[in-house]
Structure formats: structure tokens, C-alpha cells
C-alpha positions in Angstrom: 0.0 0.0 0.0 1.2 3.4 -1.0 2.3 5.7 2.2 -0.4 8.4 1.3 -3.1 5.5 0.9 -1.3 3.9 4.2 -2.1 7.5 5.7 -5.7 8.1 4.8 -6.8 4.7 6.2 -5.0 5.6 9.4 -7.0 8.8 9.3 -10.1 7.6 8.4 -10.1 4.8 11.1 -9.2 7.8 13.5 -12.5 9.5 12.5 -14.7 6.1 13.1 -13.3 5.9 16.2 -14.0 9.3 17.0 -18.1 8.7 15.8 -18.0 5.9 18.3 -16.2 7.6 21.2 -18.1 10.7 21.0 -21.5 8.4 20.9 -21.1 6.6 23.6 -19.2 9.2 25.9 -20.0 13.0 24.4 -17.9 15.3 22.8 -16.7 17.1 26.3 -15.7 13.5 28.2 -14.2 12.0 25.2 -10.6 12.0 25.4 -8.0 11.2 23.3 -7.2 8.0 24.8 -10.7 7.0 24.2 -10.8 8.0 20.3 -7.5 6.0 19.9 -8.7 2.9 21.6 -12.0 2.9 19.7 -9.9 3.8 16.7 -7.6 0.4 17.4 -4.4 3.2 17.2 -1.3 2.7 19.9 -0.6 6.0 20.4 -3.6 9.2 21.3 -0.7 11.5 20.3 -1.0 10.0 16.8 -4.5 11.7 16.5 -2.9 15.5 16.4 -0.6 14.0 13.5 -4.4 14.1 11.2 -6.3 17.0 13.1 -5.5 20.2 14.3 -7.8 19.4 17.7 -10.4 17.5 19.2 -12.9 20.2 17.7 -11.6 19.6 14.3 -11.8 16.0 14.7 -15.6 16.9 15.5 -15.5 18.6 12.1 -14.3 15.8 10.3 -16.7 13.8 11.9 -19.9 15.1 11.1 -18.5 16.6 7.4 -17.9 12.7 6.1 -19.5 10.4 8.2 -22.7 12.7 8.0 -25.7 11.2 5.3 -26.8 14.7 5.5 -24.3 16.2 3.4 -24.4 13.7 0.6 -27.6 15.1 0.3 -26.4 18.6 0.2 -24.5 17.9 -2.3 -26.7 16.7 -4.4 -29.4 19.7 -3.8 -26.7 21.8 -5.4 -28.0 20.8 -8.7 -31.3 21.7 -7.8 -32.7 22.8 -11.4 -36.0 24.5 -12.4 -38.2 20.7 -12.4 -41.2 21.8 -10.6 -41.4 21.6 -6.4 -43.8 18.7 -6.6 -41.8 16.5 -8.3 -38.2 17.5 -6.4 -39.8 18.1 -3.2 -41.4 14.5 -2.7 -38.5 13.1 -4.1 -36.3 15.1 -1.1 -38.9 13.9 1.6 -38.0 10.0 0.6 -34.4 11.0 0.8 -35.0 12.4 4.1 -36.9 9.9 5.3 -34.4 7.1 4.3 -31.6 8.8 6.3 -33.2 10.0 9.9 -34.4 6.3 10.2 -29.6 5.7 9.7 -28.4 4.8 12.3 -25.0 6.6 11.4 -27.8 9.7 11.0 -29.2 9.1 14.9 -26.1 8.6 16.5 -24.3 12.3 14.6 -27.6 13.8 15.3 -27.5 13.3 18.9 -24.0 14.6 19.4 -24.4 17.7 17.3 -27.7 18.2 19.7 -25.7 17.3 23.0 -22.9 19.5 22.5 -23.8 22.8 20.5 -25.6 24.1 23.7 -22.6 24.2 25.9 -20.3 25.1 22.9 -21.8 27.6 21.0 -18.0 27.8 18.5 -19.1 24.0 17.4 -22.7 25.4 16.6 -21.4 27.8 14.0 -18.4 25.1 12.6 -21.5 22.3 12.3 -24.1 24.9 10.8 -21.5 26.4 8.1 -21.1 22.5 7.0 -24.9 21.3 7.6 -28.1 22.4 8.6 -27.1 26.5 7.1 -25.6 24.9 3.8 -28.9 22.9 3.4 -31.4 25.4 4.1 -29.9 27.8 2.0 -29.7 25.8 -1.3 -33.4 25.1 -0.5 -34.3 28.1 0.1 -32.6 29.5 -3.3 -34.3 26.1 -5.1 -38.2 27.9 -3.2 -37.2 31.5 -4.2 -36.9 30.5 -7.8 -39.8 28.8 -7.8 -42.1 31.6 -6.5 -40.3 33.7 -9.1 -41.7 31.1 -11.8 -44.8 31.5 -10.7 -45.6 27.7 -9.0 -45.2 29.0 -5.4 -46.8 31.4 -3.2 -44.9 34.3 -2.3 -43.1 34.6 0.7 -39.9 34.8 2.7 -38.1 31.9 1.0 -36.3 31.5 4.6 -39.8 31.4 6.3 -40.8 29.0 3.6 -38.1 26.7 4.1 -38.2 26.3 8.1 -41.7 25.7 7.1 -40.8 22.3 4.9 -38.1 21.3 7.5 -39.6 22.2 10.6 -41.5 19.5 11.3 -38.9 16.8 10.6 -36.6 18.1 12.8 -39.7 18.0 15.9 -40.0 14.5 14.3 -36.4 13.9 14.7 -36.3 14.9 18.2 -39.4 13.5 19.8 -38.7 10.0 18.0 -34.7 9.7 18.9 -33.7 12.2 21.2 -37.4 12.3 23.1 -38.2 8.8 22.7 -42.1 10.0 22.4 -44.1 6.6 21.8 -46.1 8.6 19.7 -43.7 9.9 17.4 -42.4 5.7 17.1 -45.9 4.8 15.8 -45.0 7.2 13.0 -43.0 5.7 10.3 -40.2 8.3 9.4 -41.4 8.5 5.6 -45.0 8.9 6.6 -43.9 11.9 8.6 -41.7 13.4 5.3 -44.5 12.6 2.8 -47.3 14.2 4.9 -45.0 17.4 5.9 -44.2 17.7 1.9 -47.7 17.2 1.2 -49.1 20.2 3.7 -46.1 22.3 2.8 -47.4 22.1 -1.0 -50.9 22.7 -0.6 -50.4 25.7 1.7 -47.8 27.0 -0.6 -50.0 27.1 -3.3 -50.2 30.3 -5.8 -52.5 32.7 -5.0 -54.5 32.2 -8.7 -54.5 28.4 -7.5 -56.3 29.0 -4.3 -58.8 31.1 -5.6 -59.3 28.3 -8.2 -59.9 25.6 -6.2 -62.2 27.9 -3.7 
């Protein structure tokens, strides 16, 4: 094996052990001695040798081991097909990966550890959640400027669509509501597609179908 192949397995087997030690222990308790022995690595010291820090080990983390971004990615070539064909389409996607494991166990870090460091909110956001909302949000805009949405505040819009999965997201794995288990996770993305469609309606439409 090639030394830079040799050294991007080493690093990527730091970052699944990282996912596993920050799962089971959190972010803050986590220390380096944990990472390397969930890593399999001999030495904890070997860790700075890939990442600046523990916080850019977090970065690493959730930036390739996060289905999320994949999906970001590919909202990036968002073109002008209409929202009801690429927005049920996105709510299967969705569904698909809240229901990851891999998807669970990132989300609840990210959720345990941005309150009590504010710095990793703002590193996770740039990366995530603010990356994704604002391609949607561009992908909403340009379809009330054609006409097949209602006007509005394309960032209201969008916490609109996405709202309600992330209360899904919380009260099924974070929660552990009953309620929100009876709920299959692409029954909750179809239905909050669904709503988000009908109330976004053009104006002309509504007035139609009244």
C-alpha cells in the first residue's frame, strides 16, 4: 500500500473511532485516549498528526460520516423541475436517512454538544443544517419567481418544509415520544411535503380551487 493510501486509512479509522467515542461518551468527556482505543491506534498522540484538535476531529466527523451532506450535495444541482416532483422526491431521501443509524447517533451529538459550545454550533451549521437550508431556500425562491409558489420569505418558507422533521427527529430519537415511534419516518416526510405544497399554493390556484 502506497504511504499516502497507508495515511488516509489511518486517518479515516481515527475518525470512526472518534463517531464511536463521542456516541457513547460526548464530545466534552471523550478524550484522546478514548478516540484512539476505539480507533484500534497505539498511540492518542498520533491523532494530532491528522487533526489540528479535538474540535476539528468533530468537524471531520460530522463533514464525512454525515448522510446529510451527501444530500447537500446533491441539492446543489437543484434545477428549475417543478417543487412537486423534487420536493417529494427530497422527503424520501429524508426519510431514508433519519431512520440511519450513522444519522441518529451524529444527530445526537451535534444536539448534546452545541448548547454548551456555542464555537461548534457555528463550525456544524457552516457545514450542515445552514448549507442545506440555504440551497433550498434559493431552489423555493426560484420557484415563487416562476410563478408555481406562493410568495413569501423563502427562509420562512423553508423552516416551514423542514420544521416539522426536525420535531419529528427529536421527539422519535432524542425524546423517545411513543407517539412519534408509531410514526413511520417516511410517513412523517411525505405528509409534511404534502401540507407544505398545498399551503404553498399560488395565490391564482387557491382562488381556483375555492
Amino acid at each position: 500500500m502506497a504511504p499516502r493510501d497507508e495515511a488516509e486509512l489511518r486517518r479515516q479509522q481515527i475518525i470512526d473511532g472518534a463517531l464511536r467515542a463521542f456516541s457513547q461518551l460526548g464530545f466534552e468527556r471523550a478524550t484522546n485516549r478514548d478516540i484512539a482505543r476505539a480507533a484500534g491506534i497505539g498511540s492518542p498522540g498520533l491523532i494530532y498528526h491528522y487533526f489540528k484538535d479535538k474540535t476539528d476531529l468533530l468537524y471531520q466527523v460530522v463533514r464525512e460520516r454525515m448522510p446529510l451532506i451527501q444530500l447537500i450535495d446533491s441539492m446543489k444541482e437543484l434545477d428549475d423541475t417543478p417543487p412537486e416532483v423534487v420536493l417529494p422526491q427530497l422527503a424520501g431521501r429524508l426519510a431514508h436517512l433519519i431512520n440511519q443509524p450513522l444519522t441518529v447517533a451524529i444527530g445526537k451529538i451535534i444536539i448534546g454538544e452545541v448548547l454548551r459550545h456555542p464555537q461548534l454550533a457555528q463550525v456544524i451549521n457552516e457545514i450542515g443544517p445552514g448549507r442545506a437550508m440555504n440551497l433550498l431556500a434559493a431552489y423555493l425562491e426560484r420557484q415563487m419567481a416562476l410563478g408555481r409558489l406562493r410568495r413569501t420569505d423563502p427562509q420562512i418558507a423553508v423552516r416551514l418544509l423542514i420544521g416539522p422533521l426536525y420535531a419529528y427527529f427529536l421527539s422519535r430519537y432524542v425524546l423517545n415520544q411513543p407517539e412519534a415511534h408509531a410514526i413511520s419516518p417516511h410517513a412523517m416526510a411525505t405528509e409534511a411535503v404534502d401540507l407544505f405544497l398545498r399551503a404553498m399554493q399560488p395565490e391564482t390556484n387557491q382562488k381556483l380551487s375555492s
